[in-house]
matplotlib code that plots the C-alpha trace (Angstrom):
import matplotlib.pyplot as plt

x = [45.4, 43.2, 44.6, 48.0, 47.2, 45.3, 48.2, 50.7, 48.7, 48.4, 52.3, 53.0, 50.5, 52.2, 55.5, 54.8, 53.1, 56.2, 58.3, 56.5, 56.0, 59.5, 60.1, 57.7, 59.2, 62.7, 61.6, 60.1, 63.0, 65.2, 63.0, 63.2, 66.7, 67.0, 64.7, 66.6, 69.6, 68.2, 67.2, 70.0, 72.4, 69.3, 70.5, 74.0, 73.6, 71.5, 73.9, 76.6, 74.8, 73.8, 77.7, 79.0, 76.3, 77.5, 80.8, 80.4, 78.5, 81.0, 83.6, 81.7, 80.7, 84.7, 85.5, 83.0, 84.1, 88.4, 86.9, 85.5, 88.0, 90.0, 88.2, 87.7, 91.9, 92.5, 89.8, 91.6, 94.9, 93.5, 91.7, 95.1, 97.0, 94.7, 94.6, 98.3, 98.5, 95.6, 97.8, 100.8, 99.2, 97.2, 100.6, 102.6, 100.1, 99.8, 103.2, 103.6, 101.1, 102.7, 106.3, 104.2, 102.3, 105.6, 108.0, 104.8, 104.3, 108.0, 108.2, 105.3, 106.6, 109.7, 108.0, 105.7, 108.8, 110.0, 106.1, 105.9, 110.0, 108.5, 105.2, 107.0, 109.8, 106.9, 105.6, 109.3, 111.7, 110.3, 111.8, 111.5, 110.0, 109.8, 105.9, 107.3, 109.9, 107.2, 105.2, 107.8, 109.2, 107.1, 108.4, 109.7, 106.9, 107.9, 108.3, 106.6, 107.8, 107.2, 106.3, 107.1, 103.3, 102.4, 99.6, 98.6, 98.3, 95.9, 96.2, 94.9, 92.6, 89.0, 87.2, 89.0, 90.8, 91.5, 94.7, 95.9, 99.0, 101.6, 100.6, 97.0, 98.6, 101.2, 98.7, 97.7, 98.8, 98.0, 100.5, 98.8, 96.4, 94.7, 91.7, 90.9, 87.3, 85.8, 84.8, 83.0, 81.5, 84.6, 87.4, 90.5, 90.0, 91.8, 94.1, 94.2, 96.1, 98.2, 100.3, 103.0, 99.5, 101.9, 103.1, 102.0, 100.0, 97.7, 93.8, 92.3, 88.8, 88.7, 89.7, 85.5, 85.0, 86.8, 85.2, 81.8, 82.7, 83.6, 80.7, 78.3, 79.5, 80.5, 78.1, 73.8, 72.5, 69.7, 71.9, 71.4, 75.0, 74.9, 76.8, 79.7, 81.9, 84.5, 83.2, 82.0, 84.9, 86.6, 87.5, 85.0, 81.7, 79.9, 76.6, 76.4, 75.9, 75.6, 76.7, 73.8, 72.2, 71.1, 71.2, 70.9, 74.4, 72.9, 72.3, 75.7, 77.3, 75.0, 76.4, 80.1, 79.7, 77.7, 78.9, 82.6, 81.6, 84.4, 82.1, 80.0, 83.0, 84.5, 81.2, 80.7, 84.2, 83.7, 80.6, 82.1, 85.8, 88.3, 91.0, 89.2, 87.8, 91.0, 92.1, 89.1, 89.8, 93.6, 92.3, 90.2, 92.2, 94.9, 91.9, 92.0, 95.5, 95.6, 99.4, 100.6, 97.7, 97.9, 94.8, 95.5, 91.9, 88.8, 88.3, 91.0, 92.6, 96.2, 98.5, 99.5, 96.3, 97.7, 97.2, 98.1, 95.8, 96.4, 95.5, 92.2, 91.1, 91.0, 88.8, 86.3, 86.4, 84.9, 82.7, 80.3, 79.9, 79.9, 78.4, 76.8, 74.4, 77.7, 77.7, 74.0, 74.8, 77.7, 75.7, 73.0, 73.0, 71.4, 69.9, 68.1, 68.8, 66.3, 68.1, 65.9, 66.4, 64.7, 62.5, 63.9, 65.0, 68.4, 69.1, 72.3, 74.4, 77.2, 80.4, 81.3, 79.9, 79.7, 76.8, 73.4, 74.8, 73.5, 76.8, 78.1, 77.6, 79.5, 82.8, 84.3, 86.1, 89.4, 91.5, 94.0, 97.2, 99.2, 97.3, 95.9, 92.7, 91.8, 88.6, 87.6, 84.7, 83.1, 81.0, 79.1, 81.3, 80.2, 78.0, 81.0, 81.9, 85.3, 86.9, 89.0, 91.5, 92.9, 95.3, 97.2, 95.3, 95.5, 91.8, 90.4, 87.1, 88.4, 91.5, 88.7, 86.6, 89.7, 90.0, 86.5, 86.8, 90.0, 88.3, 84.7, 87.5, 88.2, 86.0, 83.3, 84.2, 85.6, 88.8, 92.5, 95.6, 98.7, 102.1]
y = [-24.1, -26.0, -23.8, -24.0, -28.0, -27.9, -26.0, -27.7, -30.8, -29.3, -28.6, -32.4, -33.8, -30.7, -32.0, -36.0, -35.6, -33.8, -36.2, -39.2, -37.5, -36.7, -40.5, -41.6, -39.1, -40.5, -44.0, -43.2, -41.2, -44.3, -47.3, -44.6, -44.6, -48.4, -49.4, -47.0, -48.6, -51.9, -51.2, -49.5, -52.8, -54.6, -52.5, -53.4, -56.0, -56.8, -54.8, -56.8, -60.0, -58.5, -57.9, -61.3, -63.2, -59.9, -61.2, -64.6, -64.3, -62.4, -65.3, -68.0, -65.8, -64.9, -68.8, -69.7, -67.1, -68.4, -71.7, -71.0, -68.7, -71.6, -73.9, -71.3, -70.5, -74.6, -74.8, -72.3, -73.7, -77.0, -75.0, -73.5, -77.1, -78.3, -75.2, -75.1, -79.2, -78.9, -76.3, -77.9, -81.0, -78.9, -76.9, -79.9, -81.5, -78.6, -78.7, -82.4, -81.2, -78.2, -80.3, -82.8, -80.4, -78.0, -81.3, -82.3, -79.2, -78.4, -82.3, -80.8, -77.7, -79.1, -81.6, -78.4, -76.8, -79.3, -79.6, -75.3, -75.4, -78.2, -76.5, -73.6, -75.6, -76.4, -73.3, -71.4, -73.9, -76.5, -74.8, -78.4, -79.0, -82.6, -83.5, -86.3, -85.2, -82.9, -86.1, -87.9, -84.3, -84.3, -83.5, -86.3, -86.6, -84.5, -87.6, -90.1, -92.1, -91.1, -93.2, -92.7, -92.1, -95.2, -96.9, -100.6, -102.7, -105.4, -109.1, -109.8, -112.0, -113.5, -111.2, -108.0, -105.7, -102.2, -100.9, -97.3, -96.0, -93.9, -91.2, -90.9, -89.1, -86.4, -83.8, -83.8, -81.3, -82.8, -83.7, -86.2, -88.6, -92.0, -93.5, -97.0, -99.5, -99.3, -103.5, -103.3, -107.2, -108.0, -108.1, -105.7, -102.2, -102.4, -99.3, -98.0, -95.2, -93.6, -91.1, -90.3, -91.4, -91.3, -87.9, -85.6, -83.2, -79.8, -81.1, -77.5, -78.2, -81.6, -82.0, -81.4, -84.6, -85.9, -82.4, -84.1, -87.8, -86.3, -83.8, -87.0, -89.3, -87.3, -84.8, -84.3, -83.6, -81.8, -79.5, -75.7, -73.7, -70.3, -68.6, -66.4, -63.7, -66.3, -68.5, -65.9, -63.8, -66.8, -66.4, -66.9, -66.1, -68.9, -69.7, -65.7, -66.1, -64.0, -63.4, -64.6, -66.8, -70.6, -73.3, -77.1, -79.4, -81.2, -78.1, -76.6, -80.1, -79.1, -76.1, -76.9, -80.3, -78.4, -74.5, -75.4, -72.9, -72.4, -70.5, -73.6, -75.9, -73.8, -72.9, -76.5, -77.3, -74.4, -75.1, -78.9, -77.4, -76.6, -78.5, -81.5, -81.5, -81.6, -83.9, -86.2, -85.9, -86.9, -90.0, -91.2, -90.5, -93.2, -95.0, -95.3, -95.6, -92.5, -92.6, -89.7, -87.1, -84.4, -81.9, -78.9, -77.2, -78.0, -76.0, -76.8, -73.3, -74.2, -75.7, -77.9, -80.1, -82.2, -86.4, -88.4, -90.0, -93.2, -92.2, -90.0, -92.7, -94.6, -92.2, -92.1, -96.1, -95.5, -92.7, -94.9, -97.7, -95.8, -92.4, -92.5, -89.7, -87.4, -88.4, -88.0, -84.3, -83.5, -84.7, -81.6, -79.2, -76.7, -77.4, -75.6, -74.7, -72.5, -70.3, -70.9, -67.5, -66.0, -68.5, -67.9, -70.4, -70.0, -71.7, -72.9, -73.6, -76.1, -75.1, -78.9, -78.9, -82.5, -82.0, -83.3, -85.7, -88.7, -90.7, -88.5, -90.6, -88.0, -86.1, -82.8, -80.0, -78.0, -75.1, -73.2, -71.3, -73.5, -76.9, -75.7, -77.2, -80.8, -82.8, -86.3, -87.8, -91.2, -92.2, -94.8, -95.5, -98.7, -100.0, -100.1, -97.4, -95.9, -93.4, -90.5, -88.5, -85.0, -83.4, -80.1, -79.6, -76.7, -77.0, -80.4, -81.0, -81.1, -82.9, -85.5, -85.8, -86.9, -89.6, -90.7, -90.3, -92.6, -95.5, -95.2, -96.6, -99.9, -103.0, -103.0, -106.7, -106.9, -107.3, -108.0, -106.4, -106.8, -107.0]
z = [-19.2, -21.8, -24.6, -23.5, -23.6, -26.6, -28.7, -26.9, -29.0, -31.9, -32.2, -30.7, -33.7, -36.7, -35.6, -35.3, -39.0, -40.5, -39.2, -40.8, -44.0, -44.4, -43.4, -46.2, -48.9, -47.6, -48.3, -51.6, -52.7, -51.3, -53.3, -56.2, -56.2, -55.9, -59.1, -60.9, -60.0, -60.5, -64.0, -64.6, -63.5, -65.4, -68.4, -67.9, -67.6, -71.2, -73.0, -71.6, -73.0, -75.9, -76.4, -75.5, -78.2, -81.0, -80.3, -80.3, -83.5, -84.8, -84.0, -85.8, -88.7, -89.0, -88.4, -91.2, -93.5, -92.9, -93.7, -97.0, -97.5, -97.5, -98.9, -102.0, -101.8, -101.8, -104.7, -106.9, -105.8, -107.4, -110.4, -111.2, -111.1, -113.5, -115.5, -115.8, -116.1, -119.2, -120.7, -120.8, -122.1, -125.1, -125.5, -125.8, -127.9, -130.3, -130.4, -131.4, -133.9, -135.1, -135.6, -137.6, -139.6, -140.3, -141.2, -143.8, -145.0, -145.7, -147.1, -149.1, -149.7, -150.9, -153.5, -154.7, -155.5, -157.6, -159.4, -159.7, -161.5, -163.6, -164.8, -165.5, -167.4, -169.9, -170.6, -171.2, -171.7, -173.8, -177.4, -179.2, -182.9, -182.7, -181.6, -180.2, -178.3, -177.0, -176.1, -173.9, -172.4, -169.1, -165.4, -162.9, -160.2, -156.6, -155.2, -157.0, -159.9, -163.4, -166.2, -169.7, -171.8, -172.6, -174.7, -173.3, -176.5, -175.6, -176.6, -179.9, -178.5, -179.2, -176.6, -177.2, -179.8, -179.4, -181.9, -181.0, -182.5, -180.8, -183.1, -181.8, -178.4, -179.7, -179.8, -176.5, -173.6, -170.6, -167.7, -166.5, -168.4, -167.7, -169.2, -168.3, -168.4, -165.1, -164.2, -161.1, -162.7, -165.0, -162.6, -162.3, -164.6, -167.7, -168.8, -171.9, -172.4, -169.2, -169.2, -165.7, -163.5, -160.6, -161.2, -158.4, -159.3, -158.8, -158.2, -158.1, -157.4, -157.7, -154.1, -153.8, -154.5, -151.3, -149.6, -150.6, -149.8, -146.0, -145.6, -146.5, -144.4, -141.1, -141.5, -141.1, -144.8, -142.5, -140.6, -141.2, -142.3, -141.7, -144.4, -142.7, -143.8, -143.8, -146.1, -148.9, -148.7, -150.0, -153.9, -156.2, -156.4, -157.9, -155.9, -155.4, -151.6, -149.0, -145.3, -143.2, -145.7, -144.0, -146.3, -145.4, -146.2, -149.0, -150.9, -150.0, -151.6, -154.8, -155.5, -154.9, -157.2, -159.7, -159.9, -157.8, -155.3, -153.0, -150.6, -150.4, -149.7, -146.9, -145.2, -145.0, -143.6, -141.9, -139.7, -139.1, -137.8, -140.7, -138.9, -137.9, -141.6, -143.2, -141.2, -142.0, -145.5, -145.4, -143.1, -145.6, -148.5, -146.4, -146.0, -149.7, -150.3, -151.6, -150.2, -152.8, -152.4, -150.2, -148.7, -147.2, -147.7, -148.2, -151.7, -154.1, -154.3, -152.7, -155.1, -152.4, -152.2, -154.9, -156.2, -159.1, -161.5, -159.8, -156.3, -158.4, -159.4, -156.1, -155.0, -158.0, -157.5, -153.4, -154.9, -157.8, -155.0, -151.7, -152.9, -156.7, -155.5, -155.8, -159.4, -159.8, -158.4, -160.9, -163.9, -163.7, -165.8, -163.3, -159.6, -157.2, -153.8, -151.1, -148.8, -145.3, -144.0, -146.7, -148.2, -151.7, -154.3, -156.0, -160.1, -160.2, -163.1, -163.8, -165.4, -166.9, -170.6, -170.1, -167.9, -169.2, -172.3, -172.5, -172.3, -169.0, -165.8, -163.7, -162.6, -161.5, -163.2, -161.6, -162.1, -160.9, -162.3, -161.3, -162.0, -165.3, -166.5, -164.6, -165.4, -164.1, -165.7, -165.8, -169.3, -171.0, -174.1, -176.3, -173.3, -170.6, -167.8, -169.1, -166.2, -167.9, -165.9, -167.2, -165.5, -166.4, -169.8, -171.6, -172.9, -170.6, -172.5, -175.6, -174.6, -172.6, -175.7, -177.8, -175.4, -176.2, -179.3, -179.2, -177.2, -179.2, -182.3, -179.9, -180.9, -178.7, -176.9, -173.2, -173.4, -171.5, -170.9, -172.7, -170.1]

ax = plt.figure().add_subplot(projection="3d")
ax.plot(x, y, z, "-o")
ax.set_aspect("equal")
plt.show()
């Protein structure tokens, strides 16, 4: 009976500790199941946050981005008014321009026309004998009136006498003369002998002198040009420069006074703004009255840049007061000028034979085909200044030193003019 009881136990104690252990495995398995759920919903539940800040992110990012899209579109909008409004402006103003420009020009044109028919007239059609018909033959002005050659017989008078005869003139073959006694301290300049001084002419190179009057005064005689292709590919080769070459102004105004380098006067006109430069040399030539001259360049080599001795000598009036140091320049003989890139000095030579007498206070020399040969000089004849003006000369210096030679025969007083 006690074994019976005690297995009886045993079984009662195997059975009660089955039961509990498969109570305890249940309750595991059952809190198992519920943190996995709960980090499971936890998960959820993170991802759906995560989600709602991604999106609302996204929505301001995408809100910020259509407003500076916006902003950028209403920016260009505005860019592209302006643009278009600038345009129209520079457009129309190029145009006023342009119409100017093309109605002057063809004005120009026109009057150059009339000068190139005339110039050829005298060298094909002029068939007369008579030296003096030859004299008085020369071209109405494109423009401009003409006067007849004309000597200005002064007063007898105590304080002056100069007698030239008609005669004294009837070899020369300039278009254009006038030679006059430059006063600065006597008054109004006295003429001498002028032949059509109103009559329009080609300058050739002499329109340097206003190139040099405008690179002085609107220019830095420091600044540094760099020599482009531009500027020595243009004709001539005096100053023998090169592409790349850096001089300073003042020794580019040198070599265009002294050797007439064109390269010099358009790398100068060049490096200041062609346009503007032209235009600053028609501006001052109004400035100076200079109502018949006409500059289309800088260098001289258009026929259209053209003047009269009148207007010429307007400018060589401004020039001895406001600018004497561009006569100093012409009067050399040689100068030097140093090329800063390299480090090397260049001689250059003048082409005026007047250069370097004693009597020579200054001028400028010009040719073209068209102009033939020009000279403008300024000398010390019987201790007074005496401006000469050569226009259209077969041979200028010898033409020039006739016209000294002529006024050296006047007494050496002051003098008046005759009306």
């Amino acid at each position: 009976m006690r074994l019976q009881a005690l297995l009886l136990s045993l079984i009662i104690l195997i059975s009660l500790f089955i039961t509990s252990g498969n109570l305890l495995f249940k309750t595991s398995v059952k809190e198992n199941v519920q943190i996995t759920e709960t980090k499971e919903i936890k998960k959820t539940n993170e991802f759906a946050i995560f989600l709602k800040d991604l999106s609302s992110v996204l929505l301001e990012k995408t809100a910020s981005a259509n407003q500076s899209l916006a902003l950028l579109a209403k920016t260009l909008n505005q860019n592209i008014i302006n643009l278009h409004q600038g345009l129209s402006e520079k457009i129309n103003l190029i145009g006023q321009d342009l119409n100017q420009d093309l109605n002057q020009m063809s004005k120009n044109f026109k009057q150059n026309l009339v000068s190139l028919k005339e110039i050829l007239s005298s060298k094909f059609n002029n068939k007369s004998d008579n030296p003096e018909n030859k004299f008085y033959q020369f071209y109405p002005s494109a423009g401009a009136l003409t006067s007849e050659a004309k000597i200005n017989i002064l007063k007898p008078s105590p304080i002056f006498s100069c007698q030239l005869n008609q005669s004294d003139f009837t070899d020369f073959t300039s278009k254009v003369i006038l030679i006059k006694y430059f006063n600065p301290s006597l008054g109004p300049d006295q003429v001498i002998f002028e032949l059509n001084p109103e009559k329009r002419w080609p300058i050739a190179s002499l329109t340097k002198l206003m190139t040099a009057v405008v690179a002085f005064e609107k220019m830095n005689l420091d600044k540094e040009i760099v020599m482009t292709e531009k500027a020595v590919i243009t004709e001539g080769t005096a100053g023998e420069f090169k592409v790349g070459e850096i001089f300073k102004l003042q020794d580019l105004v040198k070599a265009m006074l002294v050797s007439s380098s064109n390269d010099a006067a358009m790398a100068i006109a060049e490096d200041f703004g062609e346009r503007d430069f032209v235009n600053e040399m028609q501006k001052k030539a109004a400035e100076l009255k200079m109502f018949s001259s006409t500059y289309l360049e800088p260098t001289g080599l258009s026929f259209i840049n053209q003047s009269t001795a009148s207007d010429l000598a307007k400018l060589m009036n401004y020039i001895y007061f406001k600018h004497p140091e561009i006569l100093e320049i012409s009067r050399q003989k040689e100068i030097e000028i140093l090329d800063l890139k390299s480090g090397k000095k260049r001689k250059i030579l003048t082409v005026n034979r007047f250069a370097g007498a004693p009597d020579f206070i200054g001028g400028k020399t010009g040719y073209i085909d068209e102009a033939g040969r020009n000279l403008i000089s300024f000398f010390e004849i019987n201790g007074k200044t005496v401006l000469s003006i050569v226009l259209g000369a077969d041979d200028s210096f010898k033409e020039t030193e006739k016209l000294k030679n002529l006024v050296k025969s006047c007494s050496d007083f002051t003098y008046e003019r005759s009306e």
